[in-house]
C-alpha positions as CSV (number, residue, x, y, z in Angstrom):
1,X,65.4,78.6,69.3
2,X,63.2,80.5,71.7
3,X,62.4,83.9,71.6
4,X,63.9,84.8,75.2
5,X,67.0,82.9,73.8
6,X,67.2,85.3,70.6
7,X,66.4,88.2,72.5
8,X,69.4,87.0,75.4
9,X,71.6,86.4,72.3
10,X,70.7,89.9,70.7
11,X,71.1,91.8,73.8
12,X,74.7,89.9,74.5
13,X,75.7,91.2,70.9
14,X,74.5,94.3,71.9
15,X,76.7,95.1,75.0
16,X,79.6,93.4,74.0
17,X,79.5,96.0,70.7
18,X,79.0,99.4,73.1
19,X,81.9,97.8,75.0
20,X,84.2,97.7,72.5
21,X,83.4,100.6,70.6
22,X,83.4,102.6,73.8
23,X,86.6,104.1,74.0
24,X,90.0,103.3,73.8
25,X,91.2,103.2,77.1
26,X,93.4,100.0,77.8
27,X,94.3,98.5,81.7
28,X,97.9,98.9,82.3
29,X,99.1,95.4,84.5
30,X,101.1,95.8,87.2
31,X,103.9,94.8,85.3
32,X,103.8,97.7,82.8
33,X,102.8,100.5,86.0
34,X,105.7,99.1,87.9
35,X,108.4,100.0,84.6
36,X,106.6,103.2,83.9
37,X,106.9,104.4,87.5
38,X,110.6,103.3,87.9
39,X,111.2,105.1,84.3
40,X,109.9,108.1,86.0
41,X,106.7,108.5,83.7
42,X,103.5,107.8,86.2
43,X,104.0,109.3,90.1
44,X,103.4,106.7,92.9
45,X,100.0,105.7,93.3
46,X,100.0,107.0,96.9
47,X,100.5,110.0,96.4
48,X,97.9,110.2,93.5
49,X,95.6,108.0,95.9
50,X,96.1,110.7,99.0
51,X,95.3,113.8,96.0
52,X,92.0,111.9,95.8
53,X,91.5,111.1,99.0
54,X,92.2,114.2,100.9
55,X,89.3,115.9,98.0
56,X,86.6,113.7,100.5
57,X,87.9,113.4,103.9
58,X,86.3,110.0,105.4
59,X,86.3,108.3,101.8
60,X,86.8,104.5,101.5
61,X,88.7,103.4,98.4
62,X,87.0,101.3,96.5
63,X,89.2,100.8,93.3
64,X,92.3,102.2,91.4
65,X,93.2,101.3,87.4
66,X,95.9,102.5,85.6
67,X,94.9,103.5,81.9
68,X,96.0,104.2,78.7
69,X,93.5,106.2,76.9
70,X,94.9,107.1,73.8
71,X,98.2,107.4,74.9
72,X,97.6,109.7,77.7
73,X,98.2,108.0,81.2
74,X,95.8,108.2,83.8
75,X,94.3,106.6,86.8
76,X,90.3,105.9,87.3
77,X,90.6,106.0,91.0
78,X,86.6,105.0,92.5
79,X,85.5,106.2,96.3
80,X,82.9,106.0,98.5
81,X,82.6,108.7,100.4
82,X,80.9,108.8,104.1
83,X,77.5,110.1,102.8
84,X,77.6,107.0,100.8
85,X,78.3,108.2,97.7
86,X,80.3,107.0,95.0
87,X,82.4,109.4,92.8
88,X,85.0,108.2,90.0
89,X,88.2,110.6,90.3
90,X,90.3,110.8,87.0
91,X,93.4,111.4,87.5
92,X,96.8,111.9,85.1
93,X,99.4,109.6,86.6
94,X,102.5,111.8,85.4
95,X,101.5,115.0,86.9
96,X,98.8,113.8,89.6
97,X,96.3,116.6,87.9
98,X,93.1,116.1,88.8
99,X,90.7,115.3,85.3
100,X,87.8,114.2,86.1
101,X,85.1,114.4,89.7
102,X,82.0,112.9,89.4
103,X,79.6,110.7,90.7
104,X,79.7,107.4,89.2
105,X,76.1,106.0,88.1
């Protein structure tokens, strides 16, 4: 074996180890979002999309996830806003309070 191919192998290992150990936060599917909001625990994603939206008039949505992290629902909600910048907006999905702003590296 080479030593690029060690190093790819190593480096592989490496990632996959940060990923894993890098939280606890779990995707919901749309399955589970859809019997969570009609059980009245999450609030519609619309109205937690327009909380996010309206904080960056002219944004562009670029992604929404619903997570679990450590039994705490919340959605990672990812814009680009018109200077071009993109900023990750945490927000908890039961009472649409805003948790996290910041730009996403």
């Amino acid at each position: 074996m080479t030593a690029v191919s060690l190093l790819s192998r190593w480096l592989i290992s490496a990632v996959l180890l940060v990923v894993s150990s890098s939280g606890s936060a779990r995707d919901l599917n749309q399955d589970e979002a859809l019997k969570l909001r009609q059980e009245g625990r999450i609030l519609p994603l619309e109205q937690l999309l327009q909380t996010a939206l309206q904080r960056y008039p002219g944004a562009v949505l670029l992604e929404a996830e619903l997570e679990d992290e450590d039994g705490r629902l919340v959605y990672e909600v990812e814009l680009v806003t018109s200077q071009g910048v993109v900023r990750e907006i945490e927000l908890n999905a039961g009472s649409g309070e805003v948790i996290k702003d910041e730009v996403d590296d």
